[in-house]
Backbone as JSON, one array per atom type, in Angstrom:
{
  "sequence": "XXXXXXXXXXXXXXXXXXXXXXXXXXXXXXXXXXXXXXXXXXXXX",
  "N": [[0.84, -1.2, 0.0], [1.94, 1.41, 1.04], [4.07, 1.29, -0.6], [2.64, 1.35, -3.24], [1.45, 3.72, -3.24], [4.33, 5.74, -3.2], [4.73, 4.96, -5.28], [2.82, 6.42, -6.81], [3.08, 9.19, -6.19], [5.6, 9.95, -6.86], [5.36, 9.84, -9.78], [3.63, 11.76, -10.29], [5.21, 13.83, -9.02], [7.61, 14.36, -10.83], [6.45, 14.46, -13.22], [5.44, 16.76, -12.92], [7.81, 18.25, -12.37], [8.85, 17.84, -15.27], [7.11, 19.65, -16.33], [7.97, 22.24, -14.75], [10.4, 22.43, -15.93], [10.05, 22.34, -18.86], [9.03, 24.88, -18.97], [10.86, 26.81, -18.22], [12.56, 26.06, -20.03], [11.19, 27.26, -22.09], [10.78, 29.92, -21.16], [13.73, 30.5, -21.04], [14.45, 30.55, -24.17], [13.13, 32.8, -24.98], [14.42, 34.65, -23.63], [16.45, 34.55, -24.95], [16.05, 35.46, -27.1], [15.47, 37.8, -26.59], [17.54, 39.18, -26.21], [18.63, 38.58, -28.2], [17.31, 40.59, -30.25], [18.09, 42.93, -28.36], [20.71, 43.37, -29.14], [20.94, 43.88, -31.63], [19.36, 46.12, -32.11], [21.33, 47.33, -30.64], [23.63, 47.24, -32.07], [22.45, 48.54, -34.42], [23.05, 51.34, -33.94]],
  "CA": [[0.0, 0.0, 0.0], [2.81, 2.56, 0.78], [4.95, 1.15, -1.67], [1.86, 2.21, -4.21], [1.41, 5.46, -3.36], [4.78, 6.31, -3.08], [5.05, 5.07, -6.83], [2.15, 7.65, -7.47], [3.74, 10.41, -5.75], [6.99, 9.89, -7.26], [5.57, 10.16, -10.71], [3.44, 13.38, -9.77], [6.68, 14.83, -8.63], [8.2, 13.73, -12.58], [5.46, 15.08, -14.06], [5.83, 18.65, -12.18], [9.49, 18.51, -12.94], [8.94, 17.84, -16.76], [6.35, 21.09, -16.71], [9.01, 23.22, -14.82], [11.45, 22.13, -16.99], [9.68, 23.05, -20.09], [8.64, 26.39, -18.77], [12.37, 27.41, -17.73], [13.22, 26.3, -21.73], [10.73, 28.13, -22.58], [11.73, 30.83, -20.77], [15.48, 30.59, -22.04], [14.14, 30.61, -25.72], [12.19, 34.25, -25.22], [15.25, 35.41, -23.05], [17.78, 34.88, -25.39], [15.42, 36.07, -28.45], [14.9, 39.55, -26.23], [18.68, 39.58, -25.76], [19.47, 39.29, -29.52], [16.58, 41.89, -30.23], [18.87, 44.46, -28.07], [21.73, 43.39, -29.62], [20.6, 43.98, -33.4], [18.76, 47.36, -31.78], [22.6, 48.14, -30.25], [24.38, 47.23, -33.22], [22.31, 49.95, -35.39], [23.36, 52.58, -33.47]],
  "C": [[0.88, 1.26, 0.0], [3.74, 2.78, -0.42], [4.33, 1.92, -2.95], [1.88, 3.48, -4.39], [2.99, 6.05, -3.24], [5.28, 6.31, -4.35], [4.16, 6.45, -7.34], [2.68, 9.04, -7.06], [4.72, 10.85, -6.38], [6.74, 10.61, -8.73], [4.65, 11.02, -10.78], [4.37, 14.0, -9.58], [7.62, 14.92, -10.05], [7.91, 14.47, -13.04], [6.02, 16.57, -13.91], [7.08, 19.09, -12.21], [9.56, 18.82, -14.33], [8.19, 19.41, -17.12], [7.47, 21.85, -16.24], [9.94, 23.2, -15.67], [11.2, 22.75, -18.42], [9.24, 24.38, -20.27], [10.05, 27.07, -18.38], [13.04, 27.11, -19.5], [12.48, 27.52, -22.45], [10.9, 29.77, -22.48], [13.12, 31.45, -21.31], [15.2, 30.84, -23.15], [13.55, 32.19, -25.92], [13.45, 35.24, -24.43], [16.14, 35.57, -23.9], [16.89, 35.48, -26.74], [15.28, 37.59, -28.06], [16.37, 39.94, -26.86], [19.25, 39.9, -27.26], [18.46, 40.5, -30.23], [17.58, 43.28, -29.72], [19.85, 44.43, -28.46], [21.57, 44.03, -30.72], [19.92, 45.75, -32.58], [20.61, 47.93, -31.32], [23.46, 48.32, -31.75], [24.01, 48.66, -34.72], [22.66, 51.18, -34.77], [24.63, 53.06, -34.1]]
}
């Protein structure tokens, strides 16, 4: 019985890793797209 639930817990805790995970790439992907935005905006100056 504990053994069960601590399988379900475990892969609830997976799960909620794989979403942070993909929201911190996602993240990285719009951070570095700002970053070359101010670059290309510095560079015309």
């Amino acid at each position: 019985m504990f053994l069960r639930y601590s399988l379900i817990f475990n892969s609830d805790f997976v799960y909620l890793g794989l979403i942070q995970f993909r929201q911190s790439l996602h993240f990285l992907s719009w951070f570095r797209s700002v970053l070359k935005h101010i670059f290309n905006c510095l560079h015309l100056i």
